[in-house]
C-alpha positions as CSV (number, residue, x, y, z in Angstrom):
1,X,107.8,115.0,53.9
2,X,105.3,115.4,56.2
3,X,105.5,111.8,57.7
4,X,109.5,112.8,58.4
5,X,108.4,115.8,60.1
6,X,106.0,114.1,61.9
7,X,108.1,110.9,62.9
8,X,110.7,114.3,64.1
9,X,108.1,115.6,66.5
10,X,107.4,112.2,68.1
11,X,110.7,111.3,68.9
12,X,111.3,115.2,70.8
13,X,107.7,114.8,72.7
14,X,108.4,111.1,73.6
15,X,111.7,112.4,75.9
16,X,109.1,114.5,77.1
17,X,105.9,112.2,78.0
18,X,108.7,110.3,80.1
19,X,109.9,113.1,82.1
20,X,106.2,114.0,82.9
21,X,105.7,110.1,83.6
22,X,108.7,110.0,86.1
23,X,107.3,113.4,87.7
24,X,103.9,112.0,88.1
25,X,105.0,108.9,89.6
26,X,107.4,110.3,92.2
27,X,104.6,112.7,92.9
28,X,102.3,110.2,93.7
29,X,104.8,108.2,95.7
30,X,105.4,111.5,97.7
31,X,101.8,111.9,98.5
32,X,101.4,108.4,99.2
33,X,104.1,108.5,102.2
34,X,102.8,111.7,102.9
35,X,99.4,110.4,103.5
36,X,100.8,107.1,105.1
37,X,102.2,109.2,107.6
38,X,99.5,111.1,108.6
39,X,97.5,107.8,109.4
40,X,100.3,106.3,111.1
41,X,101.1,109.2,113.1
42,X,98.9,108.8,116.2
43,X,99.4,105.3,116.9
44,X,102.9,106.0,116.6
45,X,103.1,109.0,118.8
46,X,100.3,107.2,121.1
47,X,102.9,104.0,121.0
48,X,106.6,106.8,122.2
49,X,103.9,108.1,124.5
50,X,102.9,104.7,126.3
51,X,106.9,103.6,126.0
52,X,107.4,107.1,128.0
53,X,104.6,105.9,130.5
54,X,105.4,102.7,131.3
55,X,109.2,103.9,132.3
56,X,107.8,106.8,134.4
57,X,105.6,104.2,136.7
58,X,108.7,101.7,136.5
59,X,111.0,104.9,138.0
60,X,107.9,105.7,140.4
61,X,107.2,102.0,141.6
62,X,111.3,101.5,142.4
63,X,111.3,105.0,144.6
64,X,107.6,103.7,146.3
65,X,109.8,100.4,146.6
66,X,112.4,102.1,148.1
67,X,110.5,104.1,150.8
68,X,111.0,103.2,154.3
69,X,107.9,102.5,156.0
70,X,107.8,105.2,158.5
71,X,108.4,107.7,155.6
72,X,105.0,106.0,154.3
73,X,103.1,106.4,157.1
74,X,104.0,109.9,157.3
75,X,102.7,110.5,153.4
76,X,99.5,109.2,153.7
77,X,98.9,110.7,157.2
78,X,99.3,113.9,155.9
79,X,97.0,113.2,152.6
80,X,94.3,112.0,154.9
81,X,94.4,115.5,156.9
82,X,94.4,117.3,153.3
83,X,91.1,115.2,152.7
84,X,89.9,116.1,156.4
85,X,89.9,119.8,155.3
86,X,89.0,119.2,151.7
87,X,85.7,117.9,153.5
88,X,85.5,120.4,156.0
89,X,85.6,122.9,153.5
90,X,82.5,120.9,151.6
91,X,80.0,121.0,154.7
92,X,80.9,124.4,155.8
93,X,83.2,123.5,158.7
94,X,85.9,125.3,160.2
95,X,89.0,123.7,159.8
96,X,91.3,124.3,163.2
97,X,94.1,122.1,162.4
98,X,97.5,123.6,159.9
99,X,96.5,123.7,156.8
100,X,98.6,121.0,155.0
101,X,100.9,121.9,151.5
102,X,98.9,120.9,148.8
103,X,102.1,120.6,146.8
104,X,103.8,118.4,148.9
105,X,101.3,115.6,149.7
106,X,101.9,112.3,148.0
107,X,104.7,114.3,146.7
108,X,108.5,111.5,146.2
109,X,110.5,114.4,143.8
110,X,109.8,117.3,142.2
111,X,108.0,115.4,139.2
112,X,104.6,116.3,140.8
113,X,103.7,112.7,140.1
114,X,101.5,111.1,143.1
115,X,100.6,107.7,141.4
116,X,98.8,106.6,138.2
117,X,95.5,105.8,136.4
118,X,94.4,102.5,134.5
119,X,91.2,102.1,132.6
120,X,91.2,99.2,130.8
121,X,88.4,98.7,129.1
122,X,88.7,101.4,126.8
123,X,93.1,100.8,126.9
124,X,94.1,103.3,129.2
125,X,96.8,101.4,130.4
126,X,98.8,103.1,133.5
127,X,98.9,107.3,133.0
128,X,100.5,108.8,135.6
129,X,98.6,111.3,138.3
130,X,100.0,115.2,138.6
131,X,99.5,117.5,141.5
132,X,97.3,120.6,139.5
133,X,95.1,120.8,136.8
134,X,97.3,123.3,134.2
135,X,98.1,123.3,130.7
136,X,100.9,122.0,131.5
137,X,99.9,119.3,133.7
138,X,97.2,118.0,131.3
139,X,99.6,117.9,128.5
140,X,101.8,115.2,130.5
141,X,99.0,113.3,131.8
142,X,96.7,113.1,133.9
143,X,95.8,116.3,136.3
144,X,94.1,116.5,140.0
145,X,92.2,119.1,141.2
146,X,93.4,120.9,144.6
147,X,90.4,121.8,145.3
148,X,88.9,117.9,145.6
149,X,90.1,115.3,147.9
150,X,93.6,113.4,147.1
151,X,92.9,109.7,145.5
152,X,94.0,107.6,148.5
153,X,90.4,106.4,149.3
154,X,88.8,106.9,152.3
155,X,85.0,108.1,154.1
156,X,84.1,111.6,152.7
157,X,86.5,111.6,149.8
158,X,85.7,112.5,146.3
159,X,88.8,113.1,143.8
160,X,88.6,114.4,140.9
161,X,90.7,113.5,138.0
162,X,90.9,115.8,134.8
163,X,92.7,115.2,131.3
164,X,92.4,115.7,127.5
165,X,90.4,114.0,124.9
166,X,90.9,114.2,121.1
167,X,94.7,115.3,121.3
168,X,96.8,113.2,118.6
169,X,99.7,112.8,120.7
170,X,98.1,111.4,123.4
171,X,94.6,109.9,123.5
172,X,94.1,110.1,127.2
173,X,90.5,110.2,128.3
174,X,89.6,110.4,124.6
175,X,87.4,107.6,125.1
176,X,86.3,108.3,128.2
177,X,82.4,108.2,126.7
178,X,82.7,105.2,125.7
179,X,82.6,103.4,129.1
180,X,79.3,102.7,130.6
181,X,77.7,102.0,134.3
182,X,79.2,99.1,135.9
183,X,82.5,99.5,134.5
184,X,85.5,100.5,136.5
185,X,88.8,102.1,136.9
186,X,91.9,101.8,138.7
187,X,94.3,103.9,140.6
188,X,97.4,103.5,142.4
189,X,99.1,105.7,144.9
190,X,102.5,105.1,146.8
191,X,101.2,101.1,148.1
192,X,97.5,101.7,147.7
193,X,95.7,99.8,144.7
194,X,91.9,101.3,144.6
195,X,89.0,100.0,142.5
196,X,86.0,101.9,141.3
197,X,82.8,101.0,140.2
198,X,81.2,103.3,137.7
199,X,77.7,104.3,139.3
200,X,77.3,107.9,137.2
201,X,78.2,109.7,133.6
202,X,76.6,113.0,133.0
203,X,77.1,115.7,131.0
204,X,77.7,119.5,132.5
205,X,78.2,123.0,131.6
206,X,82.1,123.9,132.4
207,X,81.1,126.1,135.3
208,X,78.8,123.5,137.1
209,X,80.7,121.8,139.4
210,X,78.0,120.9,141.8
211,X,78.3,116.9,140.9
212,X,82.3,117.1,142.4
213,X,81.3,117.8,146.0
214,X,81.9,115.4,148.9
215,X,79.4,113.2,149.7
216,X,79.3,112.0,153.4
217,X,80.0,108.9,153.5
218,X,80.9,108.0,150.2
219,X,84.3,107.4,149.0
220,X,84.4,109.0,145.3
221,X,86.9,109.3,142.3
222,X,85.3,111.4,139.2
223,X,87.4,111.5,135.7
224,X,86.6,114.8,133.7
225,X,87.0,115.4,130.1
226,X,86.0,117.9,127.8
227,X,83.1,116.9,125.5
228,X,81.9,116.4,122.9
229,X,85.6,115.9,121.2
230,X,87.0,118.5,118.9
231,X,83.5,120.6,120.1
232,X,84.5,121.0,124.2
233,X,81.6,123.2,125.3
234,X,80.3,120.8,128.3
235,X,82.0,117.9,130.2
236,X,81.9,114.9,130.2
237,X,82.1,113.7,134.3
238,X,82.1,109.9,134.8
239,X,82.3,108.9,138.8
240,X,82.7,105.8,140.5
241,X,82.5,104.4,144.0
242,X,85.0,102.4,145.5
243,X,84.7,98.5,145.4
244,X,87.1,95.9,147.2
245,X,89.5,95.8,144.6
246,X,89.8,91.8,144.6
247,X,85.7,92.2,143.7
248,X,85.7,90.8,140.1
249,X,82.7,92.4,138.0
250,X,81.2,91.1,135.0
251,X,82.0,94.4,133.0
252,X,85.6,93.9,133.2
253,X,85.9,91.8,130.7
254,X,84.3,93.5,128.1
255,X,86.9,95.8,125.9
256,X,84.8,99.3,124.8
257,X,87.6,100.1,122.8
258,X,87.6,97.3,119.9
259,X,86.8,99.2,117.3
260,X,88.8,102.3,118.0
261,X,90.8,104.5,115.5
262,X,94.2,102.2,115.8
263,X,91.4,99.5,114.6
264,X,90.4,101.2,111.5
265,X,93.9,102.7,110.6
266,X,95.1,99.1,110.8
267,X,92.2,97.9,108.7
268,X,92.5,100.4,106.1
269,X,96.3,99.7,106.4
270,X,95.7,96.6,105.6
271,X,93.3,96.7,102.5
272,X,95.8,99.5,101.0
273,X,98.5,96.7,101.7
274,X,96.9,94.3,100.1
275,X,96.1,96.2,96.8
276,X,99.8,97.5,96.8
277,X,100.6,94.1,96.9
278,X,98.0,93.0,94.3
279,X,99.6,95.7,91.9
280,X,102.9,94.8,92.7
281,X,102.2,91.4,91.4
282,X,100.6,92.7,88.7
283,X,103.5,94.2,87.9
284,X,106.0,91.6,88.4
285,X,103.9,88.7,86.6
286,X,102.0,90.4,83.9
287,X,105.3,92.0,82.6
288,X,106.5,88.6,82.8
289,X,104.0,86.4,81.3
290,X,105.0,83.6,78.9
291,X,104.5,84.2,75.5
292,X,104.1,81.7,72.6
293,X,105.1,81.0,69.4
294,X,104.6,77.5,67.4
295,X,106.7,76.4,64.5
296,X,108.1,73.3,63.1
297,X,111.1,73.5,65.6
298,X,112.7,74.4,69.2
299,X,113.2,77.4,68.8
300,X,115.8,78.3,71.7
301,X,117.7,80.9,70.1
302,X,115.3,82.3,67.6
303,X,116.5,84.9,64.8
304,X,114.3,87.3,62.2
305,X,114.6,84.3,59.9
306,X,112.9,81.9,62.1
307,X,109.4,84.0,61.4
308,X,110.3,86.7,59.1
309,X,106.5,86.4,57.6
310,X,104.8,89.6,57.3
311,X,102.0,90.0,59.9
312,X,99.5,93.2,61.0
313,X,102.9,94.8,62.3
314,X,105.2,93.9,59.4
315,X,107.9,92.2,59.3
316,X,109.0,90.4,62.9
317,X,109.2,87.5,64.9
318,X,105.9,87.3,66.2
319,X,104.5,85.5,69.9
320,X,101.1,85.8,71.4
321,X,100.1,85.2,74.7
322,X,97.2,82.7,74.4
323,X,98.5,79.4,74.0
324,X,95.3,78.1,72.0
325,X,96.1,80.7,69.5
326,X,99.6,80.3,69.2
327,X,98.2,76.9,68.4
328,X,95.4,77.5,65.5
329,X,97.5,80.3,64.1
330,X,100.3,77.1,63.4
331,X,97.5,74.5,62.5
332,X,96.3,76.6,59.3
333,X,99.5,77.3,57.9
334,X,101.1,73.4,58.7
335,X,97.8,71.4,59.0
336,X,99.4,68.2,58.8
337,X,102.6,68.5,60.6
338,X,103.7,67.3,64.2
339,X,105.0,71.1,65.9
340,X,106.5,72.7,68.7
341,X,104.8,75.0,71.0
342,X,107.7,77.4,72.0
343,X,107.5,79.3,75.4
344,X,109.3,82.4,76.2
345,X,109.1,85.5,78.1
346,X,110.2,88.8,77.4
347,X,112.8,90.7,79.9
348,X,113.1,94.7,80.2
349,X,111.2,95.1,77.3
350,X,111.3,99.1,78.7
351,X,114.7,99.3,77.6
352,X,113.5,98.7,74.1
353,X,112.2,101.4,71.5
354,X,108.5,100.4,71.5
355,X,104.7,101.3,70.5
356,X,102.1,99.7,73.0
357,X,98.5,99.5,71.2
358,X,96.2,99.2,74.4
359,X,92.9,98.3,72.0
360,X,91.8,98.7,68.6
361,X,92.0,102.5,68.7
362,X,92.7,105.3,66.1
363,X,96.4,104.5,66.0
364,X,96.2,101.3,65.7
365,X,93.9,101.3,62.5
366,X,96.4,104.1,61.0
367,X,99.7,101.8,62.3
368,X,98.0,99.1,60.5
369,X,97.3,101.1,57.0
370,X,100.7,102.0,56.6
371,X,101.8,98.2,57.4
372,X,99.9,97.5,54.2
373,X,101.9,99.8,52.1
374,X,104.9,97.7,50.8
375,X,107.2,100.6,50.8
376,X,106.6,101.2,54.7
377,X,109.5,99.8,56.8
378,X,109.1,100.7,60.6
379,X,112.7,101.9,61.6
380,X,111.9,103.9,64.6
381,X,110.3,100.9,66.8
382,X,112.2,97.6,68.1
383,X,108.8,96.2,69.7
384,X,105.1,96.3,68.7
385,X,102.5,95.2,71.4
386,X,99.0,94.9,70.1
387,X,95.8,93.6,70.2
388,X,95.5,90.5,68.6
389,X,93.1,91.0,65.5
390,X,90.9,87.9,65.6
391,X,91.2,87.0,69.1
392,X,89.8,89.4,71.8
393,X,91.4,89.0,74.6
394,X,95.4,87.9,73.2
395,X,98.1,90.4,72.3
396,X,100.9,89.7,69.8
397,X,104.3,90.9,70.2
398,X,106.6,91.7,67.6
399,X,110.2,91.9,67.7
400,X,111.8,93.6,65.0
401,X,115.5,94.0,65.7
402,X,117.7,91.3,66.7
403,X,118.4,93.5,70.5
404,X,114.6,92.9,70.7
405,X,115.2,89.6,70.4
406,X,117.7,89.8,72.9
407,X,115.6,90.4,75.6
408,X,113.5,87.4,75.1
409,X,114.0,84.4,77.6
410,X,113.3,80.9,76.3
411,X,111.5,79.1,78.9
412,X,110.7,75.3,76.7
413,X,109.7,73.9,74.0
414,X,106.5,71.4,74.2
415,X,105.7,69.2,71.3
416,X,102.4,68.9,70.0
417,X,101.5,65.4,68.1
418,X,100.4,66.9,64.6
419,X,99.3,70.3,66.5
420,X,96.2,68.8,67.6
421,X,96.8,69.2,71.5
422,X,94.5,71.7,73.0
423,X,95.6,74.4,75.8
């Protein structure tokens, strides 16, 4: 009686293990994509971003294409005067001439945008440049100060160029520490194409501002982050001087970048791709592994007859999954007799009412007592997957029910000369 009413309370908790199975998995896939995501999500925003970019410039190049020369002239005439009182301004000089519209100088629409930025040894390819230095501003791109002298070059200019660092959406001057003396930047306004040779990085407190200052005679660009990232209590200021831009420097072709966070998303990408893949495999071939079975016969369409010996799971047709022991198992009970070395493998074998023994545990030793009772006749399972007893590292399988052996795929047969050919 109580083996009935025990046999009753395995089949209502089995429904239940499965639900919790399905649950857990679909959990775990949930978090997986969740946390797949999160990785992904910079260089993917980074990517919309840089696509956004790189139409912006192509719309600003066409309308810089587009202006007539005259209209040109006029631009960067008035930007030089804007620098003529930025600099006055700097040495204490009255300025007597009308004081130009900061707004409107290098201004083609009402974008703001008057050119773009490319640093290229840390892959800032082509931000654009926007009149002010708001929220707003930065969150687009790149900013300018008014107070500093407009990025068109020139004698007593110094411009200074201020943007984000550590933002997810847009990486910006995030590795703006990374670059060292002797590297450079570029910039490009309207037709102008300026280089800059990096000649000083400091860090500042946010109020001292005493390193952006004209210098007579010099013709300066400065880029200003916040620093350190995630921290921002100083910043970071990295200035260069102009150099003839078809100068070619030694530092330019040295990437300061190669090891950045898209590299170790991708790498960690790819290890947790290659595992997924590894268990995939796993899953496809070790669920499909050939299993064997030796008898005096091919054995293509086996029956309960075929091997309806009683083994350490009862009654069953019975396959293991070492060849070799398929083999010896065969050579004790025909020692003289030539035999076939069936193959199969087992298909779907979840649809089947089963009782997977991992090891030698608990269960198993109790499954295997009540096998030795006569009178016990295993109704309730359709597959037994076991440990093999002698050898350690083969399973047997037993199929019990002709839809068991419905599920098993015969692969070939191989015949063994008196069952003395080895595996």
């Amino acid at each position: 009686m109580k083996f009935i009413q025990h046999k009753a309370s395995q089949k209502q908790q089995r429904p239940k293990k499965k639900r919790r199975l399905i649950l857990r998995n679909a959990l775990s896939i949930l978090l997986a994509i969740i946390a797949l995501g999160l990785l992904f999500y910079p260089i993917v925003v980074n990517f919309m971003v840089a696509q956004q970019n790189l139409t912006t410039i192509q719309n600003y190049r066409a309308q810089v294409s587009k202006i007539p020369a005259q209209k040109e002239h006029e631009l960067l005439a008035s930007a030089r005067l804007y620098n003529e009182y930025i600099y006055a301004v700097s040495q204490g000089v009255a300025f007597k001439k009308a004081l130009p519209d900061y707004n409107k100088q290098l201004s083609l629409d009402e974008s703001g945008m008057m050119g773009y930025i490319a640093i290229p040894q840390i892959n800032v390819r082509n931000v654009p440049i926007y009149h002010g230095d708001s929220e707003k501003i930065l969150f687009a791109g790149v900013g300018h100060i008014p107070q500093t002298s407009l990025p068109i070059g020139g004698i007593n200019t110094h411009a200074v160029l201020p943007a984000h660092s550590g933002r997810v959406n847009n990486t910006l001057f995030t590795e703006l520490d990374k670059l060292k003396l002797g590297d450079v930047f570029y910039l490009s306004v309207l037709d102008l194409d300026l280089k800059y040779k990096i000649d000083n990085i400091k860090v500042v407190d946010p109020k001292d501002i005493s390193s952006l200052n004209v210098i007579k005679g010099k013709d300066l660009v400065t880029l200003v982050t916040c620093y350190p990232t995630g921290i921002n209590n100083k910043r970071l200021l990295v200035t260069g001087e102009r150099v003839p831009y078809n100068q070619k420097l030694p530092s330019e072709a040295i990437n300061r970048n190669s090891f950045g966070y898209n590299f170790w998303v991708m790498l960690a990408s790819g290890v947790l791709a290659l595992l997924g893949l590894l268990i995939v495999l796993y899953w496809l071939f070790a669920n499909k592994r050939p299993l064997y079975q030796v008898s005096l016969e091919k054995l293509e369409k086996p029956t309960l007859a075929h091997d309806s010996l009683r083994g350490d799971f009862g009654a069953g047709f019975y396959l293991v999954t070492s060849k070799s022991v398929a083999i010896a198992q065969a050579e004790k009970i025909y020692p003289d007799q030539p035999l076939y070395l069936n193959v199969y493998r087992l298909r779907k074998h979840k649809e089947l009412s089963r009782w997977i023994f991992k090891n030698k545990s608990e269960n198993w030793e109790k499954y295997l007592s009540k096998v030795k009772n006569s009178n016990f006749v295993d109704k309730e399972h359709e597959l037994i997957i076991g440990p093999h007893p002698t050898a350690r590292k083969a399973q047997q399988y037993c199929l019990k029910s002709t839809k068991a052996l419905a599920h098993l795929r015969y692969l070939k047969s191989i015949p063994l000369r008196k069952g003395k050919e080895q595996s």
